[in-house]
FIKOLZA-1660 file (N, C-alpha, C; in steps of 0.1 Angstrom, whole numbers, plus 5000, padded with zeros to 4 digits):
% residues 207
   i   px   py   pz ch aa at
   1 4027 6587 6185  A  X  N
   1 4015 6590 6193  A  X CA
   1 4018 6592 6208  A  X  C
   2 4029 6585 6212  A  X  N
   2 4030 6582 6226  A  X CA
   2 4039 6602 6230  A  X  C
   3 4046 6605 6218  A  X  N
   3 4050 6616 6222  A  X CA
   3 4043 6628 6220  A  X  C
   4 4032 6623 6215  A  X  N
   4 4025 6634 6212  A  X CA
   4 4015 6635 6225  A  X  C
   5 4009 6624 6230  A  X  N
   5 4000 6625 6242  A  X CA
   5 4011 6627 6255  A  X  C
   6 4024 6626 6255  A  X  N
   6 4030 6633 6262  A  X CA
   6 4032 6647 6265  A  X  C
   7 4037 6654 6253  A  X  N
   7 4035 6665 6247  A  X CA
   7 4025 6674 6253  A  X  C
   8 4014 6671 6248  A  X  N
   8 4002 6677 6254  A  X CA
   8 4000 6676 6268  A  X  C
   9 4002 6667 6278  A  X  N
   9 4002 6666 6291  A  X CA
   9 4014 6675 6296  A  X  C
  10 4023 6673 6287  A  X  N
  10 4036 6687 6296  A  X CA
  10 4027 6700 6295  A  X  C
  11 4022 6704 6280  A  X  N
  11 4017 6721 6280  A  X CA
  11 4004 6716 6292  A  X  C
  12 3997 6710 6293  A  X  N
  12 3985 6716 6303  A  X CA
  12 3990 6713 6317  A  X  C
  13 4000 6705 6317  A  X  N
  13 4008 6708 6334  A  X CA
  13 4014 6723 6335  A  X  C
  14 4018 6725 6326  A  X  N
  14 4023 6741 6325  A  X CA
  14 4012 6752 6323  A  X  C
  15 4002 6755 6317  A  X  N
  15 3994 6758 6316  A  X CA
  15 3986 6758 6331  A  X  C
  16 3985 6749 6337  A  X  N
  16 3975 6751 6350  A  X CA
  16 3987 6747 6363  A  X  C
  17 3992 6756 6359  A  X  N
  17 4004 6753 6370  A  X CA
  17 4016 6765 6367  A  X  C
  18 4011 6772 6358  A  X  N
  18 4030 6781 6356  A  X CA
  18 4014 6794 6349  A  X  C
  19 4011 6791 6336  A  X  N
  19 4008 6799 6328  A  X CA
  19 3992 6810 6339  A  X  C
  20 3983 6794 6339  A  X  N
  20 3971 6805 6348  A  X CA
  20 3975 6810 6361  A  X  C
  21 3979 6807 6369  A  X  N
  21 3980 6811 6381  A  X CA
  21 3989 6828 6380  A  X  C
  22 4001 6828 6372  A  X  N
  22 4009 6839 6367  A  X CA
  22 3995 6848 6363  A  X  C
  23 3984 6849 6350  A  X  N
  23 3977 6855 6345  A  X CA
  23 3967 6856 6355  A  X  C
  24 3964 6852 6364  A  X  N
  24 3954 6852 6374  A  X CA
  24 3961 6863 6384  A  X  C
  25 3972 6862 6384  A  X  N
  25 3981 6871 6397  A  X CA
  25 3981 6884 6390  A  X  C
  26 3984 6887 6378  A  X  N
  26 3992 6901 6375  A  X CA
  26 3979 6907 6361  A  X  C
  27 3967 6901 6354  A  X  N
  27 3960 6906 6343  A  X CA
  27 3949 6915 6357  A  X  C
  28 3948 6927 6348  A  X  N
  28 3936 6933 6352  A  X CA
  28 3922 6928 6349  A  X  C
  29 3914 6937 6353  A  X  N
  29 3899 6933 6353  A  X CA
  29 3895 6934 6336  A  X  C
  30 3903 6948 6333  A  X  N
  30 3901 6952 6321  A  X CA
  30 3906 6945 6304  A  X  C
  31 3920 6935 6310  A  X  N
  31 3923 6929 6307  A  X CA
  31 3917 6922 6302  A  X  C
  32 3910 6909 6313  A  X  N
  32 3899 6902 6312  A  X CA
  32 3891 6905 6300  A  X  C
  33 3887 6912 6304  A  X  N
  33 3869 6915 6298  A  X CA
  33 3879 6916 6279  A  X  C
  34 3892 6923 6275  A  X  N
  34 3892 6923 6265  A  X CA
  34 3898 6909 6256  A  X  C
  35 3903 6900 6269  A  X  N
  35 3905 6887 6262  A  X CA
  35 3893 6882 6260  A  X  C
  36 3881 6884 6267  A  X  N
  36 3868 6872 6269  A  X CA
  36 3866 6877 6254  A  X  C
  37 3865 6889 6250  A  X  N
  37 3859 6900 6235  A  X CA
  37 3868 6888 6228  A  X  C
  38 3881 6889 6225  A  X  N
  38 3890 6886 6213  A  X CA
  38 3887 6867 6213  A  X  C
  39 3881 6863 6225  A  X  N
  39 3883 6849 6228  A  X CA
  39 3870 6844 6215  A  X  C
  40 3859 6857 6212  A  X  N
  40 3848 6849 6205  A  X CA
  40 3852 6847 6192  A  X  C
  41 3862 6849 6189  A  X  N
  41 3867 6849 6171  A  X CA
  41 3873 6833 6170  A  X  C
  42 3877 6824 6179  A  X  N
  42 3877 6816 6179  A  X CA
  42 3869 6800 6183  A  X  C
  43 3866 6791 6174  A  X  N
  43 3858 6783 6177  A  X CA
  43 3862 6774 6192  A  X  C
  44 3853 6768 6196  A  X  N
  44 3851 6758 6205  A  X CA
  44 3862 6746 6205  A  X  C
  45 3868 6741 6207  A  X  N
  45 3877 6732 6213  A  X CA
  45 3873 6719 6222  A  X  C
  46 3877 6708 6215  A  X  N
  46 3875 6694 6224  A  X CA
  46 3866 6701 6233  A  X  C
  47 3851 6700 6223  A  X  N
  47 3839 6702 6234  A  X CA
  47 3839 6712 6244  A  X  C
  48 3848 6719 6248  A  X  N
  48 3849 6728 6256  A  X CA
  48 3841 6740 6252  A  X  C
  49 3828 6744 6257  A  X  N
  49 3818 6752 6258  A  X CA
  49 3820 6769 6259  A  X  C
  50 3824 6779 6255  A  X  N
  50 3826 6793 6263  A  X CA
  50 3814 6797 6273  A  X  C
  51 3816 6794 6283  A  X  N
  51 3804 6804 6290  A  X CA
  51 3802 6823 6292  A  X  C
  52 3790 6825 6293  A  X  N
  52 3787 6840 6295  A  X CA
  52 3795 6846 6306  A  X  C
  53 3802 6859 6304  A  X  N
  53 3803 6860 6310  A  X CA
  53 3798 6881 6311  A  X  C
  54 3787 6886 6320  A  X  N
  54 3783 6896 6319  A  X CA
  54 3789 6903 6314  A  X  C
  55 3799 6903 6323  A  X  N
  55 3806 6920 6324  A  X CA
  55 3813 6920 6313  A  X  C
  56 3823 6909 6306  A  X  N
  56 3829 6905 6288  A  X CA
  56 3815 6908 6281  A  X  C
  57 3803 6905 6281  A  X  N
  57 3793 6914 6271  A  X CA
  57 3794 6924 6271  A  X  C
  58 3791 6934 6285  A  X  N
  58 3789 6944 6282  A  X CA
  58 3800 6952 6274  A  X  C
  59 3811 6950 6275  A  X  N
  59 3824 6954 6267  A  X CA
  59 3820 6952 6251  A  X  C
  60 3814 6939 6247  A  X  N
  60 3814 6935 6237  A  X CA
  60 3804 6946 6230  A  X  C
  61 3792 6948 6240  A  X  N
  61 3779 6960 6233  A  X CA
  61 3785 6973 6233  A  X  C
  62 3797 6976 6241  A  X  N
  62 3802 6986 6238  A  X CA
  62 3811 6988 6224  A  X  C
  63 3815 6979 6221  A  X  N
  63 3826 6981 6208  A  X CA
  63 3815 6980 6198  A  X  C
  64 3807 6969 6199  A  X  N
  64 3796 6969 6188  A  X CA
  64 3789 6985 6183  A  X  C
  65 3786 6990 6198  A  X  N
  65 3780 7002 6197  A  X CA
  65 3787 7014 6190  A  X  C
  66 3800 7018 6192  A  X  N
  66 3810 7024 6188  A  X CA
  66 3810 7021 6173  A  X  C
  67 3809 7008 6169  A  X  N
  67 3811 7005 6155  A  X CA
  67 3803 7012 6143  A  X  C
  68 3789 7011 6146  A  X  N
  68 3777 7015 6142  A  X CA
  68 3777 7028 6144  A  X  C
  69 3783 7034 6156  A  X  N
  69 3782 7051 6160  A  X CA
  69 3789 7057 6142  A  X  C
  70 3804 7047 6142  A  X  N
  70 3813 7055 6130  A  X CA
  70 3808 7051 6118  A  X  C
  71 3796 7043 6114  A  X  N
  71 3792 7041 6104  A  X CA
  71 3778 7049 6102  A  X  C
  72 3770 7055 6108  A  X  N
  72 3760 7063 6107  A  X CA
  72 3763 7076 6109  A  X  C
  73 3772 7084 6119  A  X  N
  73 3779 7096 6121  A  X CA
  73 3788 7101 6111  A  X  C
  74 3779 7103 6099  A  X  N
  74 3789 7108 6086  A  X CA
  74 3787 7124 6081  A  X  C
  75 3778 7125 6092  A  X  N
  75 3776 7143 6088  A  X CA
  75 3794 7149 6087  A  X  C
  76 3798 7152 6094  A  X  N
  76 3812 7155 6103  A  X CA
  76 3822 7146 6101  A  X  C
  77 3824 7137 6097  A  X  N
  77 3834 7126 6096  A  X CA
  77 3847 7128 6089  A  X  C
  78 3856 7123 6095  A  X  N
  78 3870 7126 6092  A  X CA
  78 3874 7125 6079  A  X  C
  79 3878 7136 6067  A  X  N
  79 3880 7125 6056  A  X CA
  79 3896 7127 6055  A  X  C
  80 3900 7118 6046  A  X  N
  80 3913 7114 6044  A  X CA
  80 3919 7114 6029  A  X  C
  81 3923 7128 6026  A  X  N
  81 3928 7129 6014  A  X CA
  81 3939 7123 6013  A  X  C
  82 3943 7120 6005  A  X  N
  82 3958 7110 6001  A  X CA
  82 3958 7112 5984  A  X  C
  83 3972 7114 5977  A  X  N
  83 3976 7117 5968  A  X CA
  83 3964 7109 5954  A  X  C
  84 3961 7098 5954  A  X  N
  84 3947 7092 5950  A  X CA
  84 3938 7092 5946  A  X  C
  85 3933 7101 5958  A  X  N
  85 3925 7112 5960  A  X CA
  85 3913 7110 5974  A  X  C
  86 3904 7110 5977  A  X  N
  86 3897 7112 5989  A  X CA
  86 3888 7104 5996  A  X  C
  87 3885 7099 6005  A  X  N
  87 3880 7090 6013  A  X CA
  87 3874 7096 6025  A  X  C
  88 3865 7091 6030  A  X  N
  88 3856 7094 6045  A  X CA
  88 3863 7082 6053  A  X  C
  89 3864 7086 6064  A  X  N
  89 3870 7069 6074  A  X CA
  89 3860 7058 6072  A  X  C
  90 3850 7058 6071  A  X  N
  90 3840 7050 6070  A  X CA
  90 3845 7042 6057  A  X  C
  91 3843 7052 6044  A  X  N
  91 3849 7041 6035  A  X CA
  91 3860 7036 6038  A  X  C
  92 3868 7041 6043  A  X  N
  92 3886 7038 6038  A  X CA
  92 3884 7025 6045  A  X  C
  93 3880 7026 6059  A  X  N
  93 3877 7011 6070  A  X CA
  93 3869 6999 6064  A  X  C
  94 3859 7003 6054  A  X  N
  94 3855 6994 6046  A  X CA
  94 3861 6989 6038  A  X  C
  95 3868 6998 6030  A  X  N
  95 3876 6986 6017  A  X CA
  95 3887 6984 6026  A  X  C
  96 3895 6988 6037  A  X  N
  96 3904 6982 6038  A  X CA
  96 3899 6966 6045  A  X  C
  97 3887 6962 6051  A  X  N
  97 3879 6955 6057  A  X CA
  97 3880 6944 6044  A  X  C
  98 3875 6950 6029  A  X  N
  98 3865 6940 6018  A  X CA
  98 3879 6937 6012  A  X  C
  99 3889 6940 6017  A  X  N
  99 3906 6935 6008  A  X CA
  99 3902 6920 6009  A  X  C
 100 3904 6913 6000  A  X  N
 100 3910 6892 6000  A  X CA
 100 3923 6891 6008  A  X  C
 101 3924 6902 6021  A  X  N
 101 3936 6899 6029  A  X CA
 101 3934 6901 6041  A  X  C
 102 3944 6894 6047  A  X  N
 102 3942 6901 6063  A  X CA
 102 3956 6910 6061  A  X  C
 103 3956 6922 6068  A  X  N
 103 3960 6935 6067  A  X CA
 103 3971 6937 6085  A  X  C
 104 3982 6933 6084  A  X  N
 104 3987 6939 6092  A  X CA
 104 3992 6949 6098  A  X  C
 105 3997 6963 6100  A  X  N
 105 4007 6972 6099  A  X CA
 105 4015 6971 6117  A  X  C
 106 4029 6973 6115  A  X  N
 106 4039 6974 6126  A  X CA
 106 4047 6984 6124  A  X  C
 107 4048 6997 6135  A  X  N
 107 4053 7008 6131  A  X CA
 107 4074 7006 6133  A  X  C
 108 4076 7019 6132  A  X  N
 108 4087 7019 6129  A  X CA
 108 4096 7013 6148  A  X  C
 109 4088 7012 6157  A  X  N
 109 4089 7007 6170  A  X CA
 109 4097 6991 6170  A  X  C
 110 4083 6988 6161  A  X  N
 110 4078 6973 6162  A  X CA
 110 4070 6968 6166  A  X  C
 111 4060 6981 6169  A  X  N
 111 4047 6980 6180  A  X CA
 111 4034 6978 6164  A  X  C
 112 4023 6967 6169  A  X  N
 112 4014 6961 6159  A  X CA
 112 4004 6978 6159  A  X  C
 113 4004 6983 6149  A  X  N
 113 3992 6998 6155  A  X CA
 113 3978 6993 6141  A  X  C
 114 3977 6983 6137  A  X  N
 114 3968 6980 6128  A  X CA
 114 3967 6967 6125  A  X  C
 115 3949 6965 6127  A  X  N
 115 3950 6950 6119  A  X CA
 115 3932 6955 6116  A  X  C
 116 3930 6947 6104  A  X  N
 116 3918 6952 6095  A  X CA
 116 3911 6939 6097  A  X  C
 117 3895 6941 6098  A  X  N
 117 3892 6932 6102  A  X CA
 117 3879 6923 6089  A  X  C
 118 3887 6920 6084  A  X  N
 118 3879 6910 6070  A  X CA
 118 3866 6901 6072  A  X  C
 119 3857 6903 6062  A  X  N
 119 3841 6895 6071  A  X CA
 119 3844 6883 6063  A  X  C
 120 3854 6876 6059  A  X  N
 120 3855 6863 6062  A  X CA
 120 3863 6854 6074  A  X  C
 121 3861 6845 6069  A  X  N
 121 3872 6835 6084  A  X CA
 121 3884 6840 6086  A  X  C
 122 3895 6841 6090  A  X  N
 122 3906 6849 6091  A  X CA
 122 3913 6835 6095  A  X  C
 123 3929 6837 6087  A  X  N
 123 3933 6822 6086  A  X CA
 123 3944 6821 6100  A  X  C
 124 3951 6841 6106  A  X  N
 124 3952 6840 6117  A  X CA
 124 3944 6850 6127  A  X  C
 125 3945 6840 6132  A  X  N
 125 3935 6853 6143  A  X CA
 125 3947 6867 6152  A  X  C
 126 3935 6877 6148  A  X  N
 126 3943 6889 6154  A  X CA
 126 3934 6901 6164  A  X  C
 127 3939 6887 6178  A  X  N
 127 3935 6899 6188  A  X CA
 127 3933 6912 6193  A  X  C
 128 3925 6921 6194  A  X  N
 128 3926 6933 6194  A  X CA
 128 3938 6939 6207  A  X  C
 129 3935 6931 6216  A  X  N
 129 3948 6931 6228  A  X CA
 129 3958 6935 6223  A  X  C
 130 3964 6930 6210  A  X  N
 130 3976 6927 6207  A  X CA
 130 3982 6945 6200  A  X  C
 131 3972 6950 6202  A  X  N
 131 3974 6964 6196  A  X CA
 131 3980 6972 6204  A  X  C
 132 3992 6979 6200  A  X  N
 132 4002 6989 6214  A  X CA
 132 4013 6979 6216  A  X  C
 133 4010 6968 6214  A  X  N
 133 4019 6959 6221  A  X CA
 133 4036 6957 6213  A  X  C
 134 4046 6949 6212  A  X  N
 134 4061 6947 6204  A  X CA
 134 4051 6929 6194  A  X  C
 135 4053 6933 6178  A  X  N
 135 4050 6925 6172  A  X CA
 135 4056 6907 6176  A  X  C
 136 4069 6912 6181  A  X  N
 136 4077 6895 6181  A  X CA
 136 4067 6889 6189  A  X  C
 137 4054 6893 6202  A  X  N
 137 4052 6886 6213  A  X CA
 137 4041 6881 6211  A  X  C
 138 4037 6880 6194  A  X  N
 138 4029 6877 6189  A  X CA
 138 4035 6865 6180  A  X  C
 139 4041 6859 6180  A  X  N
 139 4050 6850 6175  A  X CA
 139 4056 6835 6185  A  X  C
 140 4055 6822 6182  A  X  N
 140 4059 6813 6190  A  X CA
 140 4077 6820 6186  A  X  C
 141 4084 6816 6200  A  X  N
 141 4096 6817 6202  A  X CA
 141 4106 6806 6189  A  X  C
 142 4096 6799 6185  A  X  N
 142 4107 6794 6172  A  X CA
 142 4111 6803 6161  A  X  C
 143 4097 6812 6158  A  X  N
 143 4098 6817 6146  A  X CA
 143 4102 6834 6148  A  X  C
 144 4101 6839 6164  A  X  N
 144 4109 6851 6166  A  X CA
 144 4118 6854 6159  A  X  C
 145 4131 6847 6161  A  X  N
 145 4138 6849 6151  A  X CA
 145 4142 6852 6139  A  X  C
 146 4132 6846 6129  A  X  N
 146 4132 6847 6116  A  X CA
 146 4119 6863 6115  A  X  C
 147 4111 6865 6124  A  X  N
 147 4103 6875 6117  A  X CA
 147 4114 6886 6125  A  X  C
 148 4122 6888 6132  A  X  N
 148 4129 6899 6137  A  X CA
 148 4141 6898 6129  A  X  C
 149 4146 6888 6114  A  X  N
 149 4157 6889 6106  A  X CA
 149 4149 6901 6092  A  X  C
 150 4138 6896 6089  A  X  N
 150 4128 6900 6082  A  X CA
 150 4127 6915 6082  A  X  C
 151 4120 6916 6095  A  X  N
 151 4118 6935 6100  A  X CA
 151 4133 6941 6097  A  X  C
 152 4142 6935 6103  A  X  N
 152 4156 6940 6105  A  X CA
 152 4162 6945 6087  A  X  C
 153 4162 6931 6082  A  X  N
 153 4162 6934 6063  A  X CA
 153 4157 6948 6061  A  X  C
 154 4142 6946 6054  A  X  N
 154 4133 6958 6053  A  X CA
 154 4138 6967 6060  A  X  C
 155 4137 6972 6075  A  X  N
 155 4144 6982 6075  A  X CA
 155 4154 6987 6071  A  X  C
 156 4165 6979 6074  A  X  N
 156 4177 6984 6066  A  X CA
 156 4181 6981 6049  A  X  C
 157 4170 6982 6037  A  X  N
 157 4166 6987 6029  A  X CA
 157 4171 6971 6020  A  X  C
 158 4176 6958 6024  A  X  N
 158 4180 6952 6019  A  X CA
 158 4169 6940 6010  A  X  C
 159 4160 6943 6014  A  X  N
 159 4146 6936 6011  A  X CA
 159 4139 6944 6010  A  X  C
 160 4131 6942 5999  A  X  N
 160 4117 6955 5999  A  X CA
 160 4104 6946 6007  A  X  C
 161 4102 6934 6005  A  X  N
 161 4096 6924 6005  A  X CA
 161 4099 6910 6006  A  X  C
 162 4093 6899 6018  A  X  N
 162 4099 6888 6016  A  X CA
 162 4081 6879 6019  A  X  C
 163 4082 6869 6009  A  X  N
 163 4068 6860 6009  A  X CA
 163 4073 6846 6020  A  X  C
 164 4064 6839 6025  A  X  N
 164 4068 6825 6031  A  X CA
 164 4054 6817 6026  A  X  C
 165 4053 6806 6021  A  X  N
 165 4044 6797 6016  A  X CA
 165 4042 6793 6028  A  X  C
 166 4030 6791 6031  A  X  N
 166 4024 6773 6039  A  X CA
 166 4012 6770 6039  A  X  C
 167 4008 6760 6040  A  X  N
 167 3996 6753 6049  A  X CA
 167 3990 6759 6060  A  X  C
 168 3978 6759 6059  A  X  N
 168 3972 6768 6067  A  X CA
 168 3954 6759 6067  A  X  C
 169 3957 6754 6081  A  X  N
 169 3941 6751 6081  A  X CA
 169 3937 6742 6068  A  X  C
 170 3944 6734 6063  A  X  N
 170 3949 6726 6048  A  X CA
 170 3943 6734 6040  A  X  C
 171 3949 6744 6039  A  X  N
 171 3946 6753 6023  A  X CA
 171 3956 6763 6023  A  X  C
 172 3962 6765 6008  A  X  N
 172 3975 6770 6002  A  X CA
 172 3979 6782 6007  A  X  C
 173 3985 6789 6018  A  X  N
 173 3985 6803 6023  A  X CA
 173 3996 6813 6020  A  X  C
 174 3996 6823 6015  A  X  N
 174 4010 6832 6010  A  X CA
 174 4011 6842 6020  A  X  C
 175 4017 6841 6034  A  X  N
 175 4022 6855 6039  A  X CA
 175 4034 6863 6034  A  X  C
 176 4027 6876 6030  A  X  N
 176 4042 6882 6028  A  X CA
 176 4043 6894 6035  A  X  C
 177 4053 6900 6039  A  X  N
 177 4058 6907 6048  A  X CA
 177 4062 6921 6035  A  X  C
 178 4060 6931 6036  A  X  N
 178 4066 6941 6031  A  X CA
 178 4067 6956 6037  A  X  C
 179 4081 6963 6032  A  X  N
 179 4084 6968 6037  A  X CA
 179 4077 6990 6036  A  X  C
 180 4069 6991 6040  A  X  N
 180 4066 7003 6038  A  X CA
 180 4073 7020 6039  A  X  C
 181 4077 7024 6028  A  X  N
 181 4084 7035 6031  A  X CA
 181 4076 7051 6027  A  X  C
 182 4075 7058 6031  A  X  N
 182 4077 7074 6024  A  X CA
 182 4076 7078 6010  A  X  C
 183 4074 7091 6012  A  X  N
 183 4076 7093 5994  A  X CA
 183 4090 7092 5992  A  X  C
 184 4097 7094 6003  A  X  N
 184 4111 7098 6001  A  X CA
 184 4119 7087 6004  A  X  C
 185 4113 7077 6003  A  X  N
 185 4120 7066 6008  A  X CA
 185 4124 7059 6015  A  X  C
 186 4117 7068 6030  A  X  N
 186 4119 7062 6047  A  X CA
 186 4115 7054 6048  A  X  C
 187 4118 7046 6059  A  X  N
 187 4112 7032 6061  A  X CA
 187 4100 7034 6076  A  X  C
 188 4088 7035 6072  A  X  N
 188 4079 7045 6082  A  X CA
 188 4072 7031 6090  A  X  C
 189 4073 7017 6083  A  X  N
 189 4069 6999 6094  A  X CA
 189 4065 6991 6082  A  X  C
 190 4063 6978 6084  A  X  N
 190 4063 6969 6083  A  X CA
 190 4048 6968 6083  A  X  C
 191 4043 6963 6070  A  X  N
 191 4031 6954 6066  A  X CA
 191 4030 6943 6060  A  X  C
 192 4025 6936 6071  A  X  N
 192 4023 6916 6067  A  X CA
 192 4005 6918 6060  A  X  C
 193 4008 6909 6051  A  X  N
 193 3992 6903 6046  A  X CA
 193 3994 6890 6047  A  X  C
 194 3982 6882 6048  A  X  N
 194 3979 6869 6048  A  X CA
 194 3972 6867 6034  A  X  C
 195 3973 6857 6026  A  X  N
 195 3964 6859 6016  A  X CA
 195 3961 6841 6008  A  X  C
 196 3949 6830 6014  A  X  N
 196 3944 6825 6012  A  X CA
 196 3945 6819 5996  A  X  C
 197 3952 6811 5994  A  X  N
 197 3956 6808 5978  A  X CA
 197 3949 6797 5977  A  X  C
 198 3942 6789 5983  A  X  N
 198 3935 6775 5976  A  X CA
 198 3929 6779 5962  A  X  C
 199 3924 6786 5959  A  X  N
 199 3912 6784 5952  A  X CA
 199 3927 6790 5939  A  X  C
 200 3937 6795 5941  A  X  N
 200 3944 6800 5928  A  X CA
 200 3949 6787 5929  A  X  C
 201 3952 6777 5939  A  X  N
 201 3957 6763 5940  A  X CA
 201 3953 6754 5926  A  X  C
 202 3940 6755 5934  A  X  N
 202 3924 6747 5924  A  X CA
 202 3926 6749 5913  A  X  C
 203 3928 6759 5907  A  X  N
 203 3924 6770 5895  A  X CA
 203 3935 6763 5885  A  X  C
 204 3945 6762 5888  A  X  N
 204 3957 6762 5880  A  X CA
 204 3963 6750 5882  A  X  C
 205 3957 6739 5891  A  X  N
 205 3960 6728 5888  A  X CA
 205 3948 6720 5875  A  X  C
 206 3937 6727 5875  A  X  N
 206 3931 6722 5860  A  X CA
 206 3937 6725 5849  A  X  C
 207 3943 6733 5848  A  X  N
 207 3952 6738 5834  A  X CA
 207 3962 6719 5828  A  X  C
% end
């Protein structure tokens, strides 16, 4: 315990001493307003309250608005034939939305260009910020490593797929990383799902 309440007093000396002041000096306005948006996906903390803040609303009535635009605007709407067969963006954003996954894609960069947004709890949260951005900087520096051995695999064709078990929020979680290619074979990025296994937990420990 004693290292743990240590622990925590090193990150918030760092944090209000290294971390905000740096983010206070160098984020834009626009910045702002799109962390205040990504910050509502997360609950409240040791009583710590989020306050209003206008101008992060109005951002927020703007994406909301946009949202509803692409879901009623289907006279015209883009469709999306694929070998399968055919889809309007409206559906396709739907079921990719109603998957039992959260939906990553990382292109052939490394840059995150997709994350689907599931109407249940999401086991990690995925900032829209984080979109355009290099996937590793979305990663604590322990586990960099191992997700840049991962990407590196898959691309160079030596893994099609790699799963990692864990605990998550105490319930059974399967991430797996796979590697997306071409008809021809290319390797065009990297798709992570998240996918919530308690209840196959539950299921199959009554057997």
């Amino acid at each position: 315990m004693k290292d743990l309440i240590g622990r925590a007093r090193e990150m918030t000396f760092k944090e209000n001493r290294i971390l905000f002041p740096v983010c206070t000096a160098n984020f834009t306005d626009e910045e702002w307003k799109q962390i205040y948006v990504d910050s509502k996906a997360y609950s409240e903390c040791l009583g710590v309250t989020m306050k209003t803040w206008e101008e992060g609303e109005m951002l927020l009535l703007e994406k909301k608005h946009k949202g509803s635009q692409s879901v009623t605007d289907t006279a015209n709407e883009l469709r999306v034939d694929m070998p399968g067969g055919s889809l309007t963006l409206t559906q396709l954003t739907a079921l990719l939305d109603t998957l039992p996954l959260e939906v990553t894609f990382v292109d052939t960069e490394n840059i995150n260009r997709y994350f689907n947004q599931p109407f249940s709890e999401k086991s990690f949260k995925r900032p829209l910020a984080a979109l355009g951005r290099e996937v590793f900087s979305c990663h604590p520096p322990k586990i960099e490593p191992m997700v840049r051995a991962i990407i590196a695999d898959l691309r160079a064709g030596k893994r099609d797929n790699v799963s990692v078990w864990m605990e998550k929020n105490q319930h059974a979680t399967l991430v797996t990383y796979h590697a997306v290619r071409d008809s021809h074979g290319q390797y065009v990025g990297t798709m992570e799902t998240v996918q919530d296994m308690e209840e196959a937990k539950k299921h199959f420990a009554k057997k």
